[in-house]
MARLUMRO-801458 format. One record per residue: x, y, z of N, C-alpha, C in turn. Coordinates in steps of 0.05 Angstrom, whole numbers, padded with zeros to 5 digits, always signed. Each point is the difference from the previous one (the first is absolute). Last residue first. Layout:
! MARLUMRO-801458
XYZXYZXYZ/...
END
This chain:
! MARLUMRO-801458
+00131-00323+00041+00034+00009+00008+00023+00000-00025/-00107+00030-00012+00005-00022+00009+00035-00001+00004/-00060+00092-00001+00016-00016-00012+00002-00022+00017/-00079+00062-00005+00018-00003+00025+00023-00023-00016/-00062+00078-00044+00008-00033-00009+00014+00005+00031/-00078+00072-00028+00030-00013+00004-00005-00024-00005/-00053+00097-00032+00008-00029-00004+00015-00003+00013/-00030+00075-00003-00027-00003-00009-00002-00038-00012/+00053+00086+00075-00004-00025-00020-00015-00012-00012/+00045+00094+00036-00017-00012-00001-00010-00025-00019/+00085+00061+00053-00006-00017-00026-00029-00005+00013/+00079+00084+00019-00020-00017+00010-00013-00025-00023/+00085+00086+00041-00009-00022-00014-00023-00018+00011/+00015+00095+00039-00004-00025+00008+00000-00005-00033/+00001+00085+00085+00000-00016-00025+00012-00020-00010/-00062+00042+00082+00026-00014-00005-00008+00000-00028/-00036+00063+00086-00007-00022-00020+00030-00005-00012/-00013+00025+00102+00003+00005-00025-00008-00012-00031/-00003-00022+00109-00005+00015-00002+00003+00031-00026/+00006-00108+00064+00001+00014-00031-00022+00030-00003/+00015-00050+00088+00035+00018-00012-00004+00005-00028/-00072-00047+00042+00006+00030+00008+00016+00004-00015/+00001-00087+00003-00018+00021-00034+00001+00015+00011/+00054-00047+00062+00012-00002-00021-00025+00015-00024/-00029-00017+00087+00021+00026-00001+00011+00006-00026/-00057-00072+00006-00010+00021+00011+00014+00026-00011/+00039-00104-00032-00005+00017+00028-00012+00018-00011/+00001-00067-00075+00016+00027+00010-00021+00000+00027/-00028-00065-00066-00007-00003+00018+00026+00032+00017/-00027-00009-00088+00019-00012-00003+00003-00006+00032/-00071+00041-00022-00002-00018-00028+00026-00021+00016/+00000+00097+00027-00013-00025+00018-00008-00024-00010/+00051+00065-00060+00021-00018+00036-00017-00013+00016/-00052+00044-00086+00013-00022-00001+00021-00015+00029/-00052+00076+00004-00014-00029-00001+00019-00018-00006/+00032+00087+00008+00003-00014+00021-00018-00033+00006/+00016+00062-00087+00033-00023+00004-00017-00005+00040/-00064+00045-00044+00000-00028-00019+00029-00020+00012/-00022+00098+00034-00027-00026+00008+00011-00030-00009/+00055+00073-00026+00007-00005+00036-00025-00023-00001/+00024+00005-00109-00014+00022+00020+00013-00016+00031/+00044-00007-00094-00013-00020+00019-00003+00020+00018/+00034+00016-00102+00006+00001+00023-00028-00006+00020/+00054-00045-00100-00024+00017+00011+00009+00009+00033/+00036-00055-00098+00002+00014+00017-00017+00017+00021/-00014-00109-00047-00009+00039+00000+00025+00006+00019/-00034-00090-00077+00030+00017+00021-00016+00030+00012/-00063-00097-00035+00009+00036-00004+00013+00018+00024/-00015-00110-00042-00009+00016+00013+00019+00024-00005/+00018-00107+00015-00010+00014-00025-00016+00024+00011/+00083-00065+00050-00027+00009-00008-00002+00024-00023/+00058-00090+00050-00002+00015-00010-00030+00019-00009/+00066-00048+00087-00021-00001-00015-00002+00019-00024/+00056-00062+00085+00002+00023-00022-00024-00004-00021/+00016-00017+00115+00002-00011-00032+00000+00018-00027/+00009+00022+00102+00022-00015-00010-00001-00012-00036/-00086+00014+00065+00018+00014+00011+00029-00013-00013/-00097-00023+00008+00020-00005-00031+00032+00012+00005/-00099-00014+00060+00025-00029-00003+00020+00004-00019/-00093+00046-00001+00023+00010+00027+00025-00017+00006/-00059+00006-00101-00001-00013+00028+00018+00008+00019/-00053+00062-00061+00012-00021-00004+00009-00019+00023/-00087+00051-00054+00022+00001+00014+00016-00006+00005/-00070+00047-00073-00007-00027+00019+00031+00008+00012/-00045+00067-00034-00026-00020-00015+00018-00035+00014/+00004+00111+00014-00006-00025+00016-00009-00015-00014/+00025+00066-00057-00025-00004+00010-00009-00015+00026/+00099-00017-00038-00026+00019-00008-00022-00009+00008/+00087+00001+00056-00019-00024-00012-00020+00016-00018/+00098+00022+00044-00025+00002+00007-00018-00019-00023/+00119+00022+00037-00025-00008-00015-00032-00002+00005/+00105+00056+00036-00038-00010+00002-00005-00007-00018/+00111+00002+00020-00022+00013-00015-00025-00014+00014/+00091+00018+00055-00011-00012-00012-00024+00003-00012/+00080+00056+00022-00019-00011+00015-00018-00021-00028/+00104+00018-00015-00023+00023-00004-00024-00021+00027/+00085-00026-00046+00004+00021+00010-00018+00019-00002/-00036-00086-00036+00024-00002-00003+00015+00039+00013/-00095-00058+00000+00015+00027-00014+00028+00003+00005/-00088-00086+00024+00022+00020+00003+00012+00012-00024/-00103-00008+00031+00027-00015-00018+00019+00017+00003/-00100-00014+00052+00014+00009-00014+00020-00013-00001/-00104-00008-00001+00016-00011+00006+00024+00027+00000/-00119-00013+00016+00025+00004-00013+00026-00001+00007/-00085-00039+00030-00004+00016-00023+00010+00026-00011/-00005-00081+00075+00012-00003-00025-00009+00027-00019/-00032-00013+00084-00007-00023-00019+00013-00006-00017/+00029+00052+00086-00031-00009+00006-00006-00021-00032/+00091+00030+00006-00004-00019+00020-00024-00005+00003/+00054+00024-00079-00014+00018+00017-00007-00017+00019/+00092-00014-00052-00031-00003-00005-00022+00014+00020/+00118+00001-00035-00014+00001+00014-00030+00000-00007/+00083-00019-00046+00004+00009+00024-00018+00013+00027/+00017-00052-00108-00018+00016+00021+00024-00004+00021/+00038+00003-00099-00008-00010+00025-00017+00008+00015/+00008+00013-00105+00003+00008+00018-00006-00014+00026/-00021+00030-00101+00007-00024+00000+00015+00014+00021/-00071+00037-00078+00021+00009+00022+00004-00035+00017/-00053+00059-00099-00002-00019+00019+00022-00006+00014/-00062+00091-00035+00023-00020+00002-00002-00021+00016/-00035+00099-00030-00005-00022-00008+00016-00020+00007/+00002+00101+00043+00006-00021-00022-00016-00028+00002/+00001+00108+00034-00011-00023+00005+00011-00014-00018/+00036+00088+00007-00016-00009+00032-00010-00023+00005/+00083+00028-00075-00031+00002+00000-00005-00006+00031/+00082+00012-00034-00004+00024+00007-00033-00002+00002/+00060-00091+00000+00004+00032-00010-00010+00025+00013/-00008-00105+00003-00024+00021+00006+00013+00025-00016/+00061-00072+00013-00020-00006-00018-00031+00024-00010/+00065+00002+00088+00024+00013-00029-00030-00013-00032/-00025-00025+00085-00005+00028-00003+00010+00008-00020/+00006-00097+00019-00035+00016-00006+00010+00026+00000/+00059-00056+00012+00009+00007-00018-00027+00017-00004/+00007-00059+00074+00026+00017+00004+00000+00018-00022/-00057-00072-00004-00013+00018+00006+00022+00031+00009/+00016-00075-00081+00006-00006+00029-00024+00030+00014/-00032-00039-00090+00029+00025+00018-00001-00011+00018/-00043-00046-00097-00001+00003+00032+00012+00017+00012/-00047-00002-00102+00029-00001+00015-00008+00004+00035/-00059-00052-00087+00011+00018+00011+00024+00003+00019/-00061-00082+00008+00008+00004-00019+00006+00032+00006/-00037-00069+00051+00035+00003+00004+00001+00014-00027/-00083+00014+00059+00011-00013-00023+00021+00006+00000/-00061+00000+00089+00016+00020-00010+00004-00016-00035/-00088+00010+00070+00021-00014-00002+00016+00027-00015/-00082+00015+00042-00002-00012-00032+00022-00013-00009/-00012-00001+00101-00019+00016-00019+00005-00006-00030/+00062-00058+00040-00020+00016+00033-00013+00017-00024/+00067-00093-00003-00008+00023-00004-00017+00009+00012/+00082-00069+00004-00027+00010+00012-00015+00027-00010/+00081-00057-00059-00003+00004+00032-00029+00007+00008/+00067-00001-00090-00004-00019+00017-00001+00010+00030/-00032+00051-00097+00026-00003+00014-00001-00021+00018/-00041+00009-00098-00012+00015+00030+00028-00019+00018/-00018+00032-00105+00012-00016+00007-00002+00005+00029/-00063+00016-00094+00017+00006+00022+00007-00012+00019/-00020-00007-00104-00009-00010+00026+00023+00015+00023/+00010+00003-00094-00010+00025+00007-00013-00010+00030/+00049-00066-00056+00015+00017+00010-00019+00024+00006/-00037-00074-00037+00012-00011+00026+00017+00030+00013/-00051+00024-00069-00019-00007+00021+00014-00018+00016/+00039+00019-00090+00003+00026+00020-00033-00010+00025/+00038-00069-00051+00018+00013+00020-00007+00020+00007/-00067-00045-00049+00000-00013+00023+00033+00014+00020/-00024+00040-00090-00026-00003+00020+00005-00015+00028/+00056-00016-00077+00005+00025+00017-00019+00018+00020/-00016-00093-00050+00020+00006+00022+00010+00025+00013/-00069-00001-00061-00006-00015+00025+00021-00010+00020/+00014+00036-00089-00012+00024+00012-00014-00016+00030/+00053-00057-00061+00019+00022+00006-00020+00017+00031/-00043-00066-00049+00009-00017+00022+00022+00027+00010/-00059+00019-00073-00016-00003+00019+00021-00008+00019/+00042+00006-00077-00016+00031+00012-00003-00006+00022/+00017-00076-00042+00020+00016+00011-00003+00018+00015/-00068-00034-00052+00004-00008+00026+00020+00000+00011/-00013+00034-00085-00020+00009+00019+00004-00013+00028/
END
């Protein structure tokens, strides 16, 4: 019997060291990210998406740029392509204007989608763009897009 007992308490105690999840090293921002599951480079978000419009996923990617009035949203570079929009669900928080360069990973939902003239010219003034420069948008755009519902700003 107390074999029993010392067996069934040890395997009690591994599967609860190992079902803990493992959180990545660095700054987090809304619900964070878990290192557990598979990461993509964000280069790989579309070939991952397939043929669906929205995916589930968690993505790993340089900024390249932050919004200048608060932070409330970034983008990442794309490797022979413009660079992707990340957005924040719900506005629920932001990030810091200082990240430009670092690599961050996030948790959240891949979209293909297309971006109305109103929405792509807020955003160039977001990004402080000349006058002249949102006139000139004068089409909607289609667009890889991520909305995050987690980052990690990775420690170096």
């Amino acid at each position: 019997m107390k074999k029993l007992i010392l067996t069934l308490a040890i395997a009690a105690l591994s599967t609860a060291t190992f079902a803990q999840q493992t959180e990545l090293k660095g700054k987090s921002f809304g619900t964070g990210v878990s290192a557990d599951g598979n990461i993509l480079a964000a280069a790989k978000m579309e070939q991952a998406m397939g043929d669906n419009k929205t995916a589930d996923l968690k993505i790993q990617g340089e900024v390249v740029d932050v919004c200048k009035k608060k932070g409330c949203w970034i983008t990442l570079k794309m490797p022979g392509s413009e660079p992707m929009r990340v957005t924040f669900k719900d506005y629920a928080f932001f990030m810091p204007m200082d990240i430009v360069g670092k690599k961050v990973v996030l948790d959240g939902i891949a979209k293909k989608q297309t971006i109305s003239v109103e929405t792509l010219r807020h955003y160039a003034e977001d990004a402080n763009k000349p006058a002249d420069e949102v006139a000139k948008i004068t089409e909607p755009k289609k667009e890889l897009a991520f909305e995050a519902k987690g980052v990690v700003i990775l420690d170096k």
